[in-house]
N, CA, C, O and CB atoms as a CASP TS submission, in Angstrom:
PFRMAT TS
TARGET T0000
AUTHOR 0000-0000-0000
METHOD Language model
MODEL 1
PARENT N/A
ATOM      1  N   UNK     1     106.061 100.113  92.941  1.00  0.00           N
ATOM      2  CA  UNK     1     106.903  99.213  93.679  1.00  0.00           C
ATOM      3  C   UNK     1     106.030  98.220  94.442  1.00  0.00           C
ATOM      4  O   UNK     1     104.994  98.633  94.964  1.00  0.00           O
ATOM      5  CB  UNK     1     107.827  99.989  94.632  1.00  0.00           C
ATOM      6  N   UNK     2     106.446  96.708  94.559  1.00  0.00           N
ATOM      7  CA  UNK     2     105.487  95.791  94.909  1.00  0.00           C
ATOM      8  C   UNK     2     106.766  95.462  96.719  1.00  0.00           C
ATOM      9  O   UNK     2     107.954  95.205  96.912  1.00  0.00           O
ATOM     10  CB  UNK     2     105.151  94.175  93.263  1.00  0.00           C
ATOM     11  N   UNK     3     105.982  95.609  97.267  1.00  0.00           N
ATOM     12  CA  UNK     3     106.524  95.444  98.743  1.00  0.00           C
ATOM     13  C   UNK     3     105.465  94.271  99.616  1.00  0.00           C
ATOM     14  O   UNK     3     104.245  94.264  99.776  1.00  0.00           O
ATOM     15  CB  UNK     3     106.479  97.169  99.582  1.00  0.00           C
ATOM     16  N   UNK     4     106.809  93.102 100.181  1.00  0.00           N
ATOM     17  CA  UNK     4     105.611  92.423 101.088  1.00  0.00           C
ATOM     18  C   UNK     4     106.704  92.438 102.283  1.00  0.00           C
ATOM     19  O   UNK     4     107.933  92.505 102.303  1.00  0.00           O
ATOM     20  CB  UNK     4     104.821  90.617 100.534  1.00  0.00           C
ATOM     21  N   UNK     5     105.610  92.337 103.352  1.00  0.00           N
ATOM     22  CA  UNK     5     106.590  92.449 104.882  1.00  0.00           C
ATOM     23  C   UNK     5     106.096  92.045 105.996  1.00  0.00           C
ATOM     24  O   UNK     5     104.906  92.215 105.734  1.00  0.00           O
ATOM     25  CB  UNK     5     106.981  93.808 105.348  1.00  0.00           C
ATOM     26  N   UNK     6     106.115  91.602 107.131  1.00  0.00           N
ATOM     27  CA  UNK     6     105.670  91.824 108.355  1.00  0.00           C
ATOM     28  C   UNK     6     104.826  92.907 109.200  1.00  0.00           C
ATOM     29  O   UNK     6     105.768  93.622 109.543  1.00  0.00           O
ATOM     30  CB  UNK     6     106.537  91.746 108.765  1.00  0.00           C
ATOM     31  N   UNK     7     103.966  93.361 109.627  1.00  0.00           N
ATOM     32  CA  UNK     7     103.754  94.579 110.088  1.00  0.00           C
ATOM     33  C   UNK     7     104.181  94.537 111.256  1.00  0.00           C
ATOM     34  O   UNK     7     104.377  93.389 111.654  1.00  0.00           O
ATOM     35  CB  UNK     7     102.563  95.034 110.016  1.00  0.00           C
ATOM     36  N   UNK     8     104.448  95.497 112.107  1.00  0.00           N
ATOM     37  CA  UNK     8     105.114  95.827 113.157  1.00  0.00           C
ATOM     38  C   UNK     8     104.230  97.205 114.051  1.00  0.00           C
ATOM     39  O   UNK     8     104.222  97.322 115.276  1.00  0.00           O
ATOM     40  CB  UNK     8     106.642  96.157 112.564  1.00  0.00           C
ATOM     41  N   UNK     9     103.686  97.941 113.278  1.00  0.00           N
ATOM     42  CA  UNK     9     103.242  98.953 114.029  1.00  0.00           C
ATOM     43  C   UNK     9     102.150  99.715 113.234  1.00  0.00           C
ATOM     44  O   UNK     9     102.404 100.026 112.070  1.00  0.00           O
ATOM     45  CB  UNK     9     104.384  99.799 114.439  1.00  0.00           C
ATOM     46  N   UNK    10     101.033 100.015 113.744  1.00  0.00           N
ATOM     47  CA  UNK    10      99.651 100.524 112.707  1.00  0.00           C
ATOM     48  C   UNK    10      98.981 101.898 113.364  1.00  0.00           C
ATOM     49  O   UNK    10      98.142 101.779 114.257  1.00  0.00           O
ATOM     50  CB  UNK    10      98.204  99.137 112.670  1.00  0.00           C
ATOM     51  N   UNK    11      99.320 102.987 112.963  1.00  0.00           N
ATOM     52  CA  UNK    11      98.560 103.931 113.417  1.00  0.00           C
ATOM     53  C   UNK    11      97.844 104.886 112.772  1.00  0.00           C
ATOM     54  O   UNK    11      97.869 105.211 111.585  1.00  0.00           O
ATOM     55  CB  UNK    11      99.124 104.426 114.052  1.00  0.00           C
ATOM     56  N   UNK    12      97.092 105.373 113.835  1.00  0.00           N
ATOM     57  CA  UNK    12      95.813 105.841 113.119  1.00  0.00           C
ATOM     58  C   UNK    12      95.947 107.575 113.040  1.00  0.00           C
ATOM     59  O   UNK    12      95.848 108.282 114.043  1.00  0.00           O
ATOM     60  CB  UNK    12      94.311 105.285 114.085  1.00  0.00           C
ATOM     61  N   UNK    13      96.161 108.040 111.824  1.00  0.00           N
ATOM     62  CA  UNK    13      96.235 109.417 111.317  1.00  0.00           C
ATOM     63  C   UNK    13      94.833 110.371 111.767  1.00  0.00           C
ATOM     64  O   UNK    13      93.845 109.827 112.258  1.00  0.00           O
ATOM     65  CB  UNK    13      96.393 109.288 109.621  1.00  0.00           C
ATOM     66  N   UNK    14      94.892 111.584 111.568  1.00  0.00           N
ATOM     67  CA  UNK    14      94.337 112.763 111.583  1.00  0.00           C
ATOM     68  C   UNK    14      93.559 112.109 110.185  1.00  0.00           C
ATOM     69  O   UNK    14      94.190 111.588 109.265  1.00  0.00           O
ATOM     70  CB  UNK    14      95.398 114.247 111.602  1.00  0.00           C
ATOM     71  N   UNK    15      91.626 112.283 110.228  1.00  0.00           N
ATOM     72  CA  UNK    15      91.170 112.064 109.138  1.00  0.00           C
ATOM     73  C   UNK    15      91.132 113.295 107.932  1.00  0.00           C
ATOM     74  O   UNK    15      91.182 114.467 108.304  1.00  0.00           O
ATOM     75  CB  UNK    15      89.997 111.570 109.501  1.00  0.00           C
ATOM     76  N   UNK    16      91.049 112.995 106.604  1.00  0.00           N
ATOM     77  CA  UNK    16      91.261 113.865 105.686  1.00  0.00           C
ATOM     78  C   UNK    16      89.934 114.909 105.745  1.00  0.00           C
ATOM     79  O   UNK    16      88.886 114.720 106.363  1.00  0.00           O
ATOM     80  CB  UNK    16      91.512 113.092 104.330  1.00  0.00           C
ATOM     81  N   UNK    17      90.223 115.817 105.093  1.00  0.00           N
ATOM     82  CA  UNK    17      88.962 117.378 105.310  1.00  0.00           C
ATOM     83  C   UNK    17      87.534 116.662 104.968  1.00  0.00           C
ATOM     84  O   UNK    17      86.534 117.379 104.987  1.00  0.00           O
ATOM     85  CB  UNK    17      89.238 119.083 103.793  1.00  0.00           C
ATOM     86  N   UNK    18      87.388 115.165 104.631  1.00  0.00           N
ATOM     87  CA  UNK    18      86.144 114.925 103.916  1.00  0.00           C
ATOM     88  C   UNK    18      85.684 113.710 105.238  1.00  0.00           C
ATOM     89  O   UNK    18      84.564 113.199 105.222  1.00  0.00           O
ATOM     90  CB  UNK    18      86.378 114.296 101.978  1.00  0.00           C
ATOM     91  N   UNK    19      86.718 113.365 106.332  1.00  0.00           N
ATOM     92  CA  UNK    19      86.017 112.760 107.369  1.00  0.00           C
ATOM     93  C   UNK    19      86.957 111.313 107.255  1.00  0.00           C
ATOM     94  O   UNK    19      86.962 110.510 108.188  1.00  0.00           O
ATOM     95  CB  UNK    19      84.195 112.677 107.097  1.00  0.00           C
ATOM     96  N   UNK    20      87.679 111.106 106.104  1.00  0.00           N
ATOM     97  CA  UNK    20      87.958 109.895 105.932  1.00  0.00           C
ATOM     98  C   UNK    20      89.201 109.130 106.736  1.00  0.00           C
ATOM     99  O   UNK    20      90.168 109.892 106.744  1.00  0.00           O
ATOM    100  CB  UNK    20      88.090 109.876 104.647  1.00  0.00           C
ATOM    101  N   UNK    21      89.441 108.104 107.292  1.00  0.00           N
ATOM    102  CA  UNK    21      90.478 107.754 108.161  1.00  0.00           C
ATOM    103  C   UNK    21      91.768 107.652 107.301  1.00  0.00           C
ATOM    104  O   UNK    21      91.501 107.118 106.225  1.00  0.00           O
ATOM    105  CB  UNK    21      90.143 106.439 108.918  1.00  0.00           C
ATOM    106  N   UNK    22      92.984 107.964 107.411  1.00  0.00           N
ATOM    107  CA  UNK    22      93.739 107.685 107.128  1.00  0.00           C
ATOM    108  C   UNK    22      95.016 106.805 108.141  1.00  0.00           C
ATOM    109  O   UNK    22      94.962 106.666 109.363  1.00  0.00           O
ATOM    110  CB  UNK    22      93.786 108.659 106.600  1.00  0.00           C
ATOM    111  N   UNK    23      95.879 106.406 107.419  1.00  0.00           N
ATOM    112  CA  UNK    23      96.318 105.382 108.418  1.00  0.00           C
ATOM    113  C   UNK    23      98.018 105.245 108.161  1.00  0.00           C
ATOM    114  O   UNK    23      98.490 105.454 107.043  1.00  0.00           O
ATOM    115  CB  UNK    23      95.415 103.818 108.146  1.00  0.00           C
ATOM    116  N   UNK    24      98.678 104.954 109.069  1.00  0.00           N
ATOM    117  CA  UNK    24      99.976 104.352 108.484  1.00  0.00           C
ATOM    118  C   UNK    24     100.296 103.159 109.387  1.00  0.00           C
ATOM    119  O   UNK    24      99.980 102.966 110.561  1.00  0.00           O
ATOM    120  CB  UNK    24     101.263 105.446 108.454  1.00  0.00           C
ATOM    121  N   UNK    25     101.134 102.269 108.380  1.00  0.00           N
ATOM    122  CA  UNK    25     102.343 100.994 109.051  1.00  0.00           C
ATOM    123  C   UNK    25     103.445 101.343 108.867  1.00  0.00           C
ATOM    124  O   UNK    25     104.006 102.260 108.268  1.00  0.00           O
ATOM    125  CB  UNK    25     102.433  99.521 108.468  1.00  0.00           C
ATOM    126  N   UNK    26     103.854 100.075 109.755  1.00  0.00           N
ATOM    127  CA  UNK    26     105.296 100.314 109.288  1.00  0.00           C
ATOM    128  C   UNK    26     105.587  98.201 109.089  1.00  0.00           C
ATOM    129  O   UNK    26     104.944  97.283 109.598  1.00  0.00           O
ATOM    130  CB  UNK    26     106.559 101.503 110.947  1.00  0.00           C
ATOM    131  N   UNK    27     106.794  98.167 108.153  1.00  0.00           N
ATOM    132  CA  UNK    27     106.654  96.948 108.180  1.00  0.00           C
ATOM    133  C   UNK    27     108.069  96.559 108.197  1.00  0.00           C
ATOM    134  O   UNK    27     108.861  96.767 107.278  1.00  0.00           O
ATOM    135  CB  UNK    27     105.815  96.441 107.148  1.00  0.00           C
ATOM    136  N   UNK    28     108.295  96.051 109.173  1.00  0.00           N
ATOM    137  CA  UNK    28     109.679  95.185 109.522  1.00  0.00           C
ATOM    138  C   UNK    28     110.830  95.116 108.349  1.00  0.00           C
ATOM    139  O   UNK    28     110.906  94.438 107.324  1.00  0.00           O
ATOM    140  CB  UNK    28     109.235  93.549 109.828  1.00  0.00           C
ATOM    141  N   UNK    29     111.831  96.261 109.024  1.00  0.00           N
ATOM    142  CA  UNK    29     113.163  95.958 108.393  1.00  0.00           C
ATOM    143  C   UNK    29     112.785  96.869 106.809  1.00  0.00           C
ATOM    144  O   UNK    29     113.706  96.983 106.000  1.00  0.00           O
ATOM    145  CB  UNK    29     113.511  93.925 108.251  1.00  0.00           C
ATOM    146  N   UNK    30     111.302  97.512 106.454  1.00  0.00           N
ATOM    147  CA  UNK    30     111.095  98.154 104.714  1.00  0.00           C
ATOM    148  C   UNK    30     111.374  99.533 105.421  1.00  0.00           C
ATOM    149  O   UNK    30     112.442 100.115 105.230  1.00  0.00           O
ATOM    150  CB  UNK    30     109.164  97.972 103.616  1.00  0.00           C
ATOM    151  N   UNK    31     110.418 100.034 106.222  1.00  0.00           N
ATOM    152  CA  UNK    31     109.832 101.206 106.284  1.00  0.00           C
ATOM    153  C   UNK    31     108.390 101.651 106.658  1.00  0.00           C
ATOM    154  O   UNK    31     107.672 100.690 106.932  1.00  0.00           O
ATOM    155  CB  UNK    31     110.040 101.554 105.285  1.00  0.00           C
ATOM    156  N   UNK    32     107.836 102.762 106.732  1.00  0.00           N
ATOM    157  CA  UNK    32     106.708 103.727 106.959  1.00  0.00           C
ATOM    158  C   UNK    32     105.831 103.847 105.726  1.00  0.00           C
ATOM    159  O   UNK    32     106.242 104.249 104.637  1.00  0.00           O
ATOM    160  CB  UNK    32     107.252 105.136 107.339  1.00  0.00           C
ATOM    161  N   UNK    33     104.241 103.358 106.061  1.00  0.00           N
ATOM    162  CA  UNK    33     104.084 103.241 104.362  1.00  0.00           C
ATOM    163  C   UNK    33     102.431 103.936 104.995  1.00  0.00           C
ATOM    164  O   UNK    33     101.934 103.581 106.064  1.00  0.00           O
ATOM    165  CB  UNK    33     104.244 101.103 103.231  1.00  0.00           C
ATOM    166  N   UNK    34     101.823 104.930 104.076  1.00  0.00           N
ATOM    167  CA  UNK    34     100.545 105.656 104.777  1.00  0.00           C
ATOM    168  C   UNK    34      99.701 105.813 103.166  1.00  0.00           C
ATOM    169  O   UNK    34     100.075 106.209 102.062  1.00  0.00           O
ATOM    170  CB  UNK    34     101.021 107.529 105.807  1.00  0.00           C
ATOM    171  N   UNK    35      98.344 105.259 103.727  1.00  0.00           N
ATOM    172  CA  UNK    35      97.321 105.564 103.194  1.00  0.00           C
ATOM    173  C   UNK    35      96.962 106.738 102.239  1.00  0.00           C
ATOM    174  O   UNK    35      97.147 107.853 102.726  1.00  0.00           O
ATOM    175  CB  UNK    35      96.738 105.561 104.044  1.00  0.00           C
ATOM    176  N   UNK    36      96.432 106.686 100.835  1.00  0.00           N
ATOM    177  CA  UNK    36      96.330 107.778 100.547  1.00  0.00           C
ATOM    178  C   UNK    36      94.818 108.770 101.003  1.00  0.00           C
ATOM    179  O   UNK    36      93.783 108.263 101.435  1.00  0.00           O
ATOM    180  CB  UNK    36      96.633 107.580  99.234  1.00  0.00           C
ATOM    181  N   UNK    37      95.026 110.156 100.787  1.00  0.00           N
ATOM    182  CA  UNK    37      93.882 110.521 101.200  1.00  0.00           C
ATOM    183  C   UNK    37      92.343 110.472 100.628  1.00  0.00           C
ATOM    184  O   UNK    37      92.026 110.853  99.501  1.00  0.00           O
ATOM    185  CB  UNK    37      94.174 111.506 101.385  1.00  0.00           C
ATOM    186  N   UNK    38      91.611 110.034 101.428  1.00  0.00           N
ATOM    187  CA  UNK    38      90.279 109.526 100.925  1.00  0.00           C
ATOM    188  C   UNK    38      90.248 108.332 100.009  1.00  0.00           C
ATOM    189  O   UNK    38      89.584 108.305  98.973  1.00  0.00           O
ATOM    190  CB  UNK    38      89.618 110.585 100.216  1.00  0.00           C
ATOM    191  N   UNK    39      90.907 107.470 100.391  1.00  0.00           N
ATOM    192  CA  UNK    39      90.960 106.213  99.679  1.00  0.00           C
ATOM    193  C   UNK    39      89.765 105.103 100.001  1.00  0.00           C
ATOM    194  O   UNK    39      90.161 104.375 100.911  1.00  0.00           O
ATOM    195  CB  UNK    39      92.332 105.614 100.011  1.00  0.00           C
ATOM    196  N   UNK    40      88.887 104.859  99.706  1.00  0.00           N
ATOM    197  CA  UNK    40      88.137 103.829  99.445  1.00  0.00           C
ATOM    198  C   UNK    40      88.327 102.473 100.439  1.00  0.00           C
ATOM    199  O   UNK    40      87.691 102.224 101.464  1.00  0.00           O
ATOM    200  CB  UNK    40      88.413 103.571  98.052  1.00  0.00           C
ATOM    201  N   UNK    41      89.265 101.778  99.894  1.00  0.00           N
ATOM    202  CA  UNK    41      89.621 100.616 100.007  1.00  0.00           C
ATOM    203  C   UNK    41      90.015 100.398 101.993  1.00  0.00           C
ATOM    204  O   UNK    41      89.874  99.362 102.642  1.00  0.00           O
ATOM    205  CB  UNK    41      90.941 100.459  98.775  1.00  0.00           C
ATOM    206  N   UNK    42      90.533 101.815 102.521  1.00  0.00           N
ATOM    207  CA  UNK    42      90.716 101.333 103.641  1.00  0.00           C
ATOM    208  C   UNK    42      89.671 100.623 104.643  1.00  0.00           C
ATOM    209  O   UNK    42      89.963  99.866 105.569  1.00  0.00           O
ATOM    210  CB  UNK    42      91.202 102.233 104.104  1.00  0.00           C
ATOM    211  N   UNK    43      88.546 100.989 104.293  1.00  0.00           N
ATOM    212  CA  UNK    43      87.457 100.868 105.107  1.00  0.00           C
ATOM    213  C   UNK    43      87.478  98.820 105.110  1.00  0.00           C
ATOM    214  O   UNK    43      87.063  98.208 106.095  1.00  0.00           O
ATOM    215  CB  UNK    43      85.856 101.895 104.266  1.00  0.00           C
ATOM    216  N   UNK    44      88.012  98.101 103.879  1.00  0.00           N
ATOM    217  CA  UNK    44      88.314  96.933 103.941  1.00  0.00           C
ATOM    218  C   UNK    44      88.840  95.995 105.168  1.00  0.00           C
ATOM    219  O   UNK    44      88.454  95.016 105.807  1.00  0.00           O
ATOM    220  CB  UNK    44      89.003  96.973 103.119  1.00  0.00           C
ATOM    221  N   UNK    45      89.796  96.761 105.121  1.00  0.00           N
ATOM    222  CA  UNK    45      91.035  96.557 106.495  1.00  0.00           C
ATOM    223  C   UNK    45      90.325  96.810 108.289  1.00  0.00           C
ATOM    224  O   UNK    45      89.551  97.682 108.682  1.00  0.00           O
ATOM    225  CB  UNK    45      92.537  98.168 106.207  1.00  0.00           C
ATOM    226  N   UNK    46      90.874  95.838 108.938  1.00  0.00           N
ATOM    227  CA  UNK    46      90.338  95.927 110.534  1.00  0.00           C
ATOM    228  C   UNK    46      91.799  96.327 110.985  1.00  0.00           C
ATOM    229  O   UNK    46      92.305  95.424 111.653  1.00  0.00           O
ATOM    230  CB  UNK    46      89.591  94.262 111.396  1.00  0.00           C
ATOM    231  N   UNK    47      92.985  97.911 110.731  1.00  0.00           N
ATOM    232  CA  UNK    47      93.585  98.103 110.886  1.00  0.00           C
ATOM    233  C   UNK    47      94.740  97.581 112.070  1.00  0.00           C
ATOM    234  O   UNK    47      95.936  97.434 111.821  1.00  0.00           O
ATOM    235  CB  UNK    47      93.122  98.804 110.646  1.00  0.00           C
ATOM    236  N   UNK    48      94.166  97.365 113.266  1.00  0.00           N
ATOM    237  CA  UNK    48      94.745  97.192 114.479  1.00  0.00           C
ATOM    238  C   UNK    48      94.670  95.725 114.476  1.00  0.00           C
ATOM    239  O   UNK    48      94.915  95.422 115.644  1.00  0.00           O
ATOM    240  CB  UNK    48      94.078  97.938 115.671  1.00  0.00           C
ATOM    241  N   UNK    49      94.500  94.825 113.917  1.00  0.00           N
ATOM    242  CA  UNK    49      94.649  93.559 114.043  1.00  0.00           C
ATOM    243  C   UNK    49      95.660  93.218 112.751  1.00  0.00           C
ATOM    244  O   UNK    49      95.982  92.030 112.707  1.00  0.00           O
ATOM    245  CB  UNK    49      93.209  92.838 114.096  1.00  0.00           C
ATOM    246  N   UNK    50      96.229  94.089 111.661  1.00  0.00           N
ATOM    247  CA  UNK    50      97.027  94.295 111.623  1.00  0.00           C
ATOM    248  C   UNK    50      98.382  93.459 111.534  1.00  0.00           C
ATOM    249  O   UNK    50      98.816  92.576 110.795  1.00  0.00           O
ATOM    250  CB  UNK    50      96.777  94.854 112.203  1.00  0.00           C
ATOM    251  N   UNK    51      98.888  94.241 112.769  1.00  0.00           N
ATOM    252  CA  UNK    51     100.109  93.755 113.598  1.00  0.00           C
ATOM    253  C   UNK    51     100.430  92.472 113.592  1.00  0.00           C
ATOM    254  O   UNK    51      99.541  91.679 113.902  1.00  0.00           O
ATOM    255  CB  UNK    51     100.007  94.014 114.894  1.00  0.00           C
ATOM    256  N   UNK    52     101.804  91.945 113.231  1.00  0.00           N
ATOM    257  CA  UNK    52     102.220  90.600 113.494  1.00  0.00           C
ATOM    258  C   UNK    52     101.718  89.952 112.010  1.00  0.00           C
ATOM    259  O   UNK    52     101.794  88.726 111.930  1.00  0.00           O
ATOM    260  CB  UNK    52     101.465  89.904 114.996  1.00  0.00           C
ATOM    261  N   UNK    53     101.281  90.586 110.995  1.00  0.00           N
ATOM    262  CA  UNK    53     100.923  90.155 109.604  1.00  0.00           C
ATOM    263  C   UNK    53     101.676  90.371 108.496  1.00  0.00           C
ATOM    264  O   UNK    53     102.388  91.371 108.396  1.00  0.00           O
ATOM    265  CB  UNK    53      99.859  90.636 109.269  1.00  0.00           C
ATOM    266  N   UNK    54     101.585  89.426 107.535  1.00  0.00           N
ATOM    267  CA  UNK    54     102.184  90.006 106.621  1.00  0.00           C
ATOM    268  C   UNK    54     101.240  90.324 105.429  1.00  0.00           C
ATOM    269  O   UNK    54     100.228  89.748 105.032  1.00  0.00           O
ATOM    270  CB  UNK    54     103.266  89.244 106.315  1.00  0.00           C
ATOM    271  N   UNK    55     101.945  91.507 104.954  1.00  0.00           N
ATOM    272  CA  UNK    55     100.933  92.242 103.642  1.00  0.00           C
ATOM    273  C   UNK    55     101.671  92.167 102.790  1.00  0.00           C
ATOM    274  O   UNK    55     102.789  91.651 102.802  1.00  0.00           O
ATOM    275  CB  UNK    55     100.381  93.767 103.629  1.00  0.00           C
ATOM    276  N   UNK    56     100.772  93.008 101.407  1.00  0.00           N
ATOM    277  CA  UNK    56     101.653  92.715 100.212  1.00  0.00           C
ATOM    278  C   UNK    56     101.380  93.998  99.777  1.00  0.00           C
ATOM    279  O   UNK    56     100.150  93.983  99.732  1.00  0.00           O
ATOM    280  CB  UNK    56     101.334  91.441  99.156  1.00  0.00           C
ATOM    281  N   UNK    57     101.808  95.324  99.356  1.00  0.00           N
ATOM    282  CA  UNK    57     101.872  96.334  99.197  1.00  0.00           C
ATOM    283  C   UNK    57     102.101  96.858  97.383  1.00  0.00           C
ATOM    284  O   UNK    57     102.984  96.514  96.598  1.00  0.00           O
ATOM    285  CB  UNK    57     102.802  96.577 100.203  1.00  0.00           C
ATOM    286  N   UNK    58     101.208  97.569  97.226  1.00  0.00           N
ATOM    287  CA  UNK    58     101.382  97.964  95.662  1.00  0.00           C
ATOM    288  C   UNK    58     102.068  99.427  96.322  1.00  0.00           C
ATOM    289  O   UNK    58     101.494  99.613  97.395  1.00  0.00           O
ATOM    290  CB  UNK    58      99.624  98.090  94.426  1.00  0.00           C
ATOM    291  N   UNK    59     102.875 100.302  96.122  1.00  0.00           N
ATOM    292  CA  UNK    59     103.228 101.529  96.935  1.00  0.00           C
ATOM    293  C   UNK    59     104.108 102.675  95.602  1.00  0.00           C
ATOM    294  O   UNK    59     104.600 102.236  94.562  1.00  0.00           O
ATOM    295  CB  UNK    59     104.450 100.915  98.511  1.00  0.00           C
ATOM    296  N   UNK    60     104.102 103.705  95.891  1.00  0.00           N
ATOM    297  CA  UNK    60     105.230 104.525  95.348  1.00  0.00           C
ATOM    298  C   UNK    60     105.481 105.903  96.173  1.00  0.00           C
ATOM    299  O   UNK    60     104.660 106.205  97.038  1.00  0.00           O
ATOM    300  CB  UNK    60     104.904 104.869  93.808  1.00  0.00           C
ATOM    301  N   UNK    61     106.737 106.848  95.893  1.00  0.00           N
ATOM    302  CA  UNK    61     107.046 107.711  96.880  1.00  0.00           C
ATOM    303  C   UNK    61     106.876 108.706  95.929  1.00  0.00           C
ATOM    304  O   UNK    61     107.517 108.385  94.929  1.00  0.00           O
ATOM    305  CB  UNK    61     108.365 107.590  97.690  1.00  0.00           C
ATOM    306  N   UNK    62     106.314 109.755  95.782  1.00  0.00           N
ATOM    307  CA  UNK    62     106.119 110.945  95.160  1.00  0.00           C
ATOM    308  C   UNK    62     107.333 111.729  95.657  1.00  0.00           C
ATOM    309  O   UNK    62     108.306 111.875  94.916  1.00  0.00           O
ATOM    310  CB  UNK    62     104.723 111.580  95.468  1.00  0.00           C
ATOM    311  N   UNK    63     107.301 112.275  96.988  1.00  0.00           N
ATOM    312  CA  UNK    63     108.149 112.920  97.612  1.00  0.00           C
ATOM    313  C   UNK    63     109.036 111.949  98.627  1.00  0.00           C
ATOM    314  O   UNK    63     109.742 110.986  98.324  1.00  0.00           O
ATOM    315  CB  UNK    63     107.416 113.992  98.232  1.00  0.00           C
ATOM    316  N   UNK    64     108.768 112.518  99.926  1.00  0.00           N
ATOM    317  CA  UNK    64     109.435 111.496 100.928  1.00  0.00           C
ATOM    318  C   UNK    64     108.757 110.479 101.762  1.00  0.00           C
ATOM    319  O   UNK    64     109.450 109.980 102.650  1.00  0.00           O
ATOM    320  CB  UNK    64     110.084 112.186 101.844  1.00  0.00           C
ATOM    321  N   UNK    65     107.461 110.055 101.637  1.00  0.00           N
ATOM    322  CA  UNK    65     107.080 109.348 102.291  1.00  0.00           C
ATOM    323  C   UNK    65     106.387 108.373 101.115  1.00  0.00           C
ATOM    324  O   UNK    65     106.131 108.811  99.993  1.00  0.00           O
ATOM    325  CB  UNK    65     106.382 109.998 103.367  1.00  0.00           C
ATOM    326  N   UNK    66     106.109 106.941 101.539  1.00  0.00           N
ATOM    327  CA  UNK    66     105.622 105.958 100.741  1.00  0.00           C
ATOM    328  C   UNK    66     103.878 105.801 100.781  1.00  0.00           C
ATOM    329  O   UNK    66     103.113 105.656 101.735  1.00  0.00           O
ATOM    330  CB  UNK    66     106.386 104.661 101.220  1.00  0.00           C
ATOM    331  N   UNK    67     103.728 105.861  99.874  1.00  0.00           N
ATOM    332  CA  UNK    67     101.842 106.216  99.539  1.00  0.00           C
ATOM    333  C   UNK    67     101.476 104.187  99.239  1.00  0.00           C
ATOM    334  O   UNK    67     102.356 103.366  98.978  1.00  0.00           O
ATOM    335  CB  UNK    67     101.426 107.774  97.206  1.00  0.00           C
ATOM    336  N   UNK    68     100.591 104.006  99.327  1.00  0.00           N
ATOM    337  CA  UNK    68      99.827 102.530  99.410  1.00  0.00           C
ATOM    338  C   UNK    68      98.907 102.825  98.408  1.00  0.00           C
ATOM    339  O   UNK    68      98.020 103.677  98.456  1.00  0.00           O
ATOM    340  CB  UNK    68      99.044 102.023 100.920  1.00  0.00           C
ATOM    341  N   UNK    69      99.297 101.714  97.079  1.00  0.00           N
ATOM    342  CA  UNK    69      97.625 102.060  96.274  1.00  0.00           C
ATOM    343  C   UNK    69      96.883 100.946  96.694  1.00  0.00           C
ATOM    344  O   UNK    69      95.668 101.122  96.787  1.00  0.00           O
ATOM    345  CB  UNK    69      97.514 102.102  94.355  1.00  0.00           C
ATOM    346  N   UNK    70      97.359  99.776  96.985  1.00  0.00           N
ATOM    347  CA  UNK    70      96.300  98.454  97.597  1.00  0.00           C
ATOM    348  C   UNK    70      97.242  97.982  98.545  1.00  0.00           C
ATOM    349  O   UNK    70      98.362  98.398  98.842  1.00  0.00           O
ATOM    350  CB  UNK    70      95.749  97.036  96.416  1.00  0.00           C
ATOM    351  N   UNK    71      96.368  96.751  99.080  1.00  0.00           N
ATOM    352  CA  UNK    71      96.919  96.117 100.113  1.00  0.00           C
ATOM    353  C   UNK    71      96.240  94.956 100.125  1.00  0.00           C
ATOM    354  O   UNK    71      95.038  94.965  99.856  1.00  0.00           O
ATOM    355  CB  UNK    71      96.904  96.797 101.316  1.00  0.00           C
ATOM    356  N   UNK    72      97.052  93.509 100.508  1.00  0.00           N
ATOM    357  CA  UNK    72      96.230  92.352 100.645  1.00  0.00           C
ATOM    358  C   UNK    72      97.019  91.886 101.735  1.00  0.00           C
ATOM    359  O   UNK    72      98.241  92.003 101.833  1.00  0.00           O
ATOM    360  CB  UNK    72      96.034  91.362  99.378  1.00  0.00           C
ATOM    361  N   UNK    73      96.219  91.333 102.576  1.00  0.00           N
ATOM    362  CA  UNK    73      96.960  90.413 103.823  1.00  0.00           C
ATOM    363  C   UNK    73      96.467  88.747 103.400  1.00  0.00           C
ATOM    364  O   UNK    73      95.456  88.194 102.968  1.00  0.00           O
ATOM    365  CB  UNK    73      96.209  90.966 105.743  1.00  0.00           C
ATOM    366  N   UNK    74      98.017  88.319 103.868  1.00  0.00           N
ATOM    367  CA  UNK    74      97.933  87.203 103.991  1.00  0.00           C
ATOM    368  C   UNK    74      97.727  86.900 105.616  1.00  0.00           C
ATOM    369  O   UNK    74      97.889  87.607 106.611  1.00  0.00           O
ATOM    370  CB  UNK    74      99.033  86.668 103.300  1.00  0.00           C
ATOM    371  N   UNK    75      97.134  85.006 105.355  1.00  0.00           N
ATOM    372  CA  UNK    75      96.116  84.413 106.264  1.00  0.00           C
ATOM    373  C   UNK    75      94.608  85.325 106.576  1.00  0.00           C
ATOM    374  O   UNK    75      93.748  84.859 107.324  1.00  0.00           O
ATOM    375  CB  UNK    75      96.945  84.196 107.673  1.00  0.00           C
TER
END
């Protein structure tokens, strides 16, 4: 599922057993969308600046919560 949105809120998860940060947003009016574990790519992102952006989300839900395979911000 391709999702783009506003962000609204960015927080910072419990890191995975290997040290790695994990993270979630949330983005205006979609939903709660969190990092997968030990993913690479987050280290890209300056998470907390964030906020007030809009992203563009590659995502899917296995179970009940929405997993992020990339992410690009615009500006």
């Amino acid at each position: 599922m391709q999702v783009q949105g506003k962000v609204t809120k960015v927080w910072n998860r419990n890191n995975s057993r290997n040290g790695n940060p994990t993270w979630e947003i949330e983005l205006e009016g979609i939903g709660v969308f969190k990092t997968p574990t030990d993913a690479g790519w987050v280290y890209a992102h300056t998470w907390r600046n964030l906020v007030g952006k809009t992203v563009y989300l590659q995502a899917h839900r296995p179970r009940k919560n929405w997993i992020m395979h990339e992410m690009r911000v615009e500006g």
